[in-house]
Backbone as CSV, one residue per row, in Angstrom:
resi,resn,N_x,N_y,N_z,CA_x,CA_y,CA_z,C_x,C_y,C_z
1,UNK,87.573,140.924,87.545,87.285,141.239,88.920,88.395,140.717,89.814
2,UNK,88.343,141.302,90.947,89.491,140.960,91.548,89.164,140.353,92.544
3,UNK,89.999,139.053,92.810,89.375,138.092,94.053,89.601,138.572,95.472
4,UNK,88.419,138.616,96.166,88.991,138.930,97.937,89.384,137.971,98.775
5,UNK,90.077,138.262,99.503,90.736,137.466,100.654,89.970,136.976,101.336
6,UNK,88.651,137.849,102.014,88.014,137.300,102.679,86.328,137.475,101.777
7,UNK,85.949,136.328,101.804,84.654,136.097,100.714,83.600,134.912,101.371
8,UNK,82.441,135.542,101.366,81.256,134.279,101.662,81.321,133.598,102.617
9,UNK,82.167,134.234,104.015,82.373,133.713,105.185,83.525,132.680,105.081
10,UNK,83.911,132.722,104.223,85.571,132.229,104.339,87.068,133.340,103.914
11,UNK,88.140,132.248,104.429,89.093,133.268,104.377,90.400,132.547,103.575
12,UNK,90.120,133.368,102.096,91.105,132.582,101.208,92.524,132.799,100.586
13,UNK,93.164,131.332,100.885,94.763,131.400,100.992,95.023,132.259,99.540
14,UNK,96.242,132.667,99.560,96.863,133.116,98.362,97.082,132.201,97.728
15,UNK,97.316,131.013,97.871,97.581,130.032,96.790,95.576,129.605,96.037
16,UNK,95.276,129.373,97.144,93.488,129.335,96.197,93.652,130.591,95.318
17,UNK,93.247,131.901,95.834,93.230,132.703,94.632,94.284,132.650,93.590
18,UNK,95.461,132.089,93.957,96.480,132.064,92.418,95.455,131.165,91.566
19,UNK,95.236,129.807,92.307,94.566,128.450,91.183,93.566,129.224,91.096
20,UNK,92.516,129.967,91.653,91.489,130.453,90.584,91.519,131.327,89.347
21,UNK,92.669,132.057,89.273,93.338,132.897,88.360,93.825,131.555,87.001
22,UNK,95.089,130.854,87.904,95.391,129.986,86.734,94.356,128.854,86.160
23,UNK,93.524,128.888,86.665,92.077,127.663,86.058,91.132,128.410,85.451
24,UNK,90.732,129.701,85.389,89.893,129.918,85.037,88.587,130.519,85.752
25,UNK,88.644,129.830,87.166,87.021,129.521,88.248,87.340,131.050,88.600
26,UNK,85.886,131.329,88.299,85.580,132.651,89.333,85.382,132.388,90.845
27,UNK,85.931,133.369,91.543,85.786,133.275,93.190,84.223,132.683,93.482
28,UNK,83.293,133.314,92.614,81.900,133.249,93.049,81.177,131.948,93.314
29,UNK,81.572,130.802,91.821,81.221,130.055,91.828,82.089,128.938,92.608
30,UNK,83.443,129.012,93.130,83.692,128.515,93.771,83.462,128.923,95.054
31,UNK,83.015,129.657,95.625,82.198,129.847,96.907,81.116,129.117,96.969
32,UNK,80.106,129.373,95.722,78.946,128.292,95.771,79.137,126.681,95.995
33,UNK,80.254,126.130,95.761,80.561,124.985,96.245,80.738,124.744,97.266
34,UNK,81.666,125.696,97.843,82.440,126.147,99.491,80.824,126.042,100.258
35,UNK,80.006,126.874,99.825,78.617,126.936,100.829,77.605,126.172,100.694
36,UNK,77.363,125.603,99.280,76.107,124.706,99.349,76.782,123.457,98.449
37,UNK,77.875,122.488,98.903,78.035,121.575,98.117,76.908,120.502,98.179
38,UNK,77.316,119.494,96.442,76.366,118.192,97.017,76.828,117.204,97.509
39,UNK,78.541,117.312,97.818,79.019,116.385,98.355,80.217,116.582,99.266
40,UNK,80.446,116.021,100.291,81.766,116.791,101.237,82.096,115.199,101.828
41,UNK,83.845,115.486,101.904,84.540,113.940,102.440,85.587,114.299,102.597
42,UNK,86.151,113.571,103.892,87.811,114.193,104.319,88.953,114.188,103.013
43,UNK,89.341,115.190,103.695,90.602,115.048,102.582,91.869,114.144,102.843
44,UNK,92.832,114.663,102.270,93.988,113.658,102.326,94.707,114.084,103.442
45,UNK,94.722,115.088,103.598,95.526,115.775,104.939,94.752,115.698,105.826
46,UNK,95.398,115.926,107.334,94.197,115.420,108.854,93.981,116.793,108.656
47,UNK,92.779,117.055,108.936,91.539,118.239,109.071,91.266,119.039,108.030
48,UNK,91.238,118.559,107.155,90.710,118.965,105.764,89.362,118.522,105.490
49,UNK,88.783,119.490,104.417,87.619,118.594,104.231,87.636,119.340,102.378
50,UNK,86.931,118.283,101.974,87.245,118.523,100.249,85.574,118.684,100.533
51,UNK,85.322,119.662,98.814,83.649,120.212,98.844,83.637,119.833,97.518
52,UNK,82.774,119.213,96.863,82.413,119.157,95.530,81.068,119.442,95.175
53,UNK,81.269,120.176,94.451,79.700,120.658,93.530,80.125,120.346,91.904
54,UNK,78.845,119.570,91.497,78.875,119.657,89.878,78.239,120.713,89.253
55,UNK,78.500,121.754,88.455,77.899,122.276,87.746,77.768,122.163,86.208
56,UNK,76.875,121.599,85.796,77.015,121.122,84.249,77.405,119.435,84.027
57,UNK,78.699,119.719,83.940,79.894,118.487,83.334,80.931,118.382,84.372
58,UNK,80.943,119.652,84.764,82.366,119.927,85.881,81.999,119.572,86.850
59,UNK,83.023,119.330,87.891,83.096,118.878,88.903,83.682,120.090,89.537
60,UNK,83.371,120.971,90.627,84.728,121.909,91.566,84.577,121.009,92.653
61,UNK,85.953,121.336,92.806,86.633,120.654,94.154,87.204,121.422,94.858
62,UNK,86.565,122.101,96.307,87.834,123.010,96.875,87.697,122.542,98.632
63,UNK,89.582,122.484,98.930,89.790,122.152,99.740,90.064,123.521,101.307
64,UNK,89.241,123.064,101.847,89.636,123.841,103.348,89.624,122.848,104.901
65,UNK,89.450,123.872,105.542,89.599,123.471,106.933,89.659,124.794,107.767
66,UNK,89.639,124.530,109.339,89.013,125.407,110.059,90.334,125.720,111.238
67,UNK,90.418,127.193,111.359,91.802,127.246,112.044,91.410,127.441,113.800
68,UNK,92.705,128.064,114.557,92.303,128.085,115.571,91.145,128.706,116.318
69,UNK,90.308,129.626,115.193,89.276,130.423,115.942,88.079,130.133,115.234
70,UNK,88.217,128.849,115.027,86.900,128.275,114.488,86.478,128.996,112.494
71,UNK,86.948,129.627,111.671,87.130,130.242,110.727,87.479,129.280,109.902
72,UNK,86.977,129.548,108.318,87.187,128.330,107.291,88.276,128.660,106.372
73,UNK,89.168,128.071,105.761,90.310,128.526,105.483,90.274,128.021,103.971
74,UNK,89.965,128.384,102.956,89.970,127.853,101.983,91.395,127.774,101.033
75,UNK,91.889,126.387,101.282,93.352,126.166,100.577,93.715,125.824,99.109
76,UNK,92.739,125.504,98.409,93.047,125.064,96.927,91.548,124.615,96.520
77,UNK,91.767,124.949,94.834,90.164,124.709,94.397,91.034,124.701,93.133
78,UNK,89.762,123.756,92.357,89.972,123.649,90.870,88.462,122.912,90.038
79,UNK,88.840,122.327,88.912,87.557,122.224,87.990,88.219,121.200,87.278
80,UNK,86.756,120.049,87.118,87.759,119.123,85.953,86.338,118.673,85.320
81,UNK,86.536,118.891,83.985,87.645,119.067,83.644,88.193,120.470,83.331
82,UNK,89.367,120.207,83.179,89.792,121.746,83.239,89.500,122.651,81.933
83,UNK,89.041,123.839,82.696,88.498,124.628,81.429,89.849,125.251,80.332
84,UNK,88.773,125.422,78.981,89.954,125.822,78.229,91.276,126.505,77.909
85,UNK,92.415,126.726,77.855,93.104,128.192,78.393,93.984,128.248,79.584
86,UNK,93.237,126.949,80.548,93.468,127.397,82.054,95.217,125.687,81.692
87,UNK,96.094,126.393,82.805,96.689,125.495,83.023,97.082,124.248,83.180
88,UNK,96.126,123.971,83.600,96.055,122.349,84.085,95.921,121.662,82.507
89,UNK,95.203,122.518,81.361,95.079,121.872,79.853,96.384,122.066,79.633
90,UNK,97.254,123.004,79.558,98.662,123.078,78.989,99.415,121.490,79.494
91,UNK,99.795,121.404,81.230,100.108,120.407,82.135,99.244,119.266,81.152
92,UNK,98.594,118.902,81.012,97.692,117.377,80.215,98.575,117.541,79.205
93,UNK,98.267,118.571,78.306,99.349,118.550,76.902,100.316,117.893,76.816
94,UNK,101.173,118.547,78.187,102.875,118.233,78.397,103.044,116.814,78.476
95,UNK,102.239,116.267,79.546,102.256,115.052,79.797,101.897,114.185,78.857
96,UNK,100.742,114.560,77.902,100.486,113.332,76.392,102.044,113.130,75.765
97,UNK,102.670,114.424,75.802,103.926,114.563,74.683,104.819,113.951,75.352
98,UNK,104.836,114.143,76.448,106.040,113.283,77.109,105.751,111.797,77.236
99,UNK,104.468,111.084,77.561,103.757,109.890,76.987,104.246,109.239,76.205
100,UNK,104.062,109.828,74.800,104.224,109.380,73.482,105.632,109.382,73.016
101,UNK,106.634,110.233,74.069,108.259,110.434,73.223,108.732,108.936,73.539
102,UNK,110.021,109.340,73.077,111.334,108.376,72.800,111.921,108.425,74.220
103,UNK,113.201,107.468,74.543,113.886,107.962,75.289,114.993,109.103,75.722
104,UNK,114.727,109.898,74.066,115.873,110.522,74.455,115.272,111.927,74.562
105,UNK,113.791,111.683,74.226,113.046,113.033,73.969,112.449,113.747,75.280
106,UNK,112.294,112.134,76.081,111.586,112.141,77.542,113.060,112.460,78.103
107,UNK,114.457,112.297,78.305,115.296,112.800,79.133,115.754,114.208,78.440
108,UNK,115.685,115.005,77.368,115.534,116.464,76.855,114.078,117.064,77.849
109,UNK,113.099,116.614,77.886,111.970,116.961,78.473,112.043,117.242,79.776
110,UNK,112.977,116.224,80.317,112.813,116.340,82.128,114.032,116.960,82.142
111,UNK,115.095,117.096,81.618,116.503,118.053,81.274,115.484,119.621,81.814
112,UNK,114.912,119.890,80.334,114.398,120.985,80.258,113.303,121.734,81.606
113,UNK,112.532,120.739,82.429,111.823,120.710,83.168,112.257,121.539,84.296
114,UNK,113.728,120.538,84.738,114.351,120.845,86.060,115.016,122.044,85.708
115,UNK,115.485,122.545,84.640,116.029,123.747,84.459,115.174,124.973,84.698
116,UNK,113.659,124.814,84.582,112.421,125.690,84.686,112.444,126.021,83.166
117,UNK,112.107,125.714,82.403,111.813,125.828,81.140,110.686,125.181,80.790
């Protein structure tokens, strides 16, 4: 299905719908957080507000805020833990391996990194 821009009385950035694509989360159920969380607390940025709903085991977390015409702007959402498949497991991977290397394996690694590889 294809995610809409504007959904469940919010209006969502292109970067939220990329992370719902690369995580896995359907638009739907991250709306259900967006509208009936069990928990809401500022975010890190001034006028943000982070939404968390547990469903199951998971936690979603999605961040918005409200623009000049009073409208909710939904900027980033995700799931942790992160579901199978979805990116953020590859990113954990990378980071155990780079963890566990040598020094010369961890400067090939960040070599390779900054090159986009």
């Amino acid at each position: 299905m294809t995610n809409l821009r504007y959904y469940k009385g919010a209006i969502w950035t292109n970067h939220a719908l990329e992370r719902l694509d690369q995580r896995g989360l359907t638009q739907d159920l991250a709306a259900q957080a967006f509208n009936r969380p069990d928990n809401s607390i500022q975010g890190k940025k001034p006028g943000t507000i982070e939404f968390q709903k547990r469903v199951g085991k998971s936690l979603i977390t999605i961040i918005s805020k409200k623009n000049e015409k009073n409208e909710w702007i939904i900027l980033s959402c995700w799931i942790d833990p992160p579901l199978p498949g979805s990116i953020d497991i590859l990113k954990q991977e990378q980071y155990k391996k780079y963890q566990k290397a040598g020094f010369w394996k961890r400067l090939f690694i960040s070599f390779k990194n900054q090159l986009g590889f």
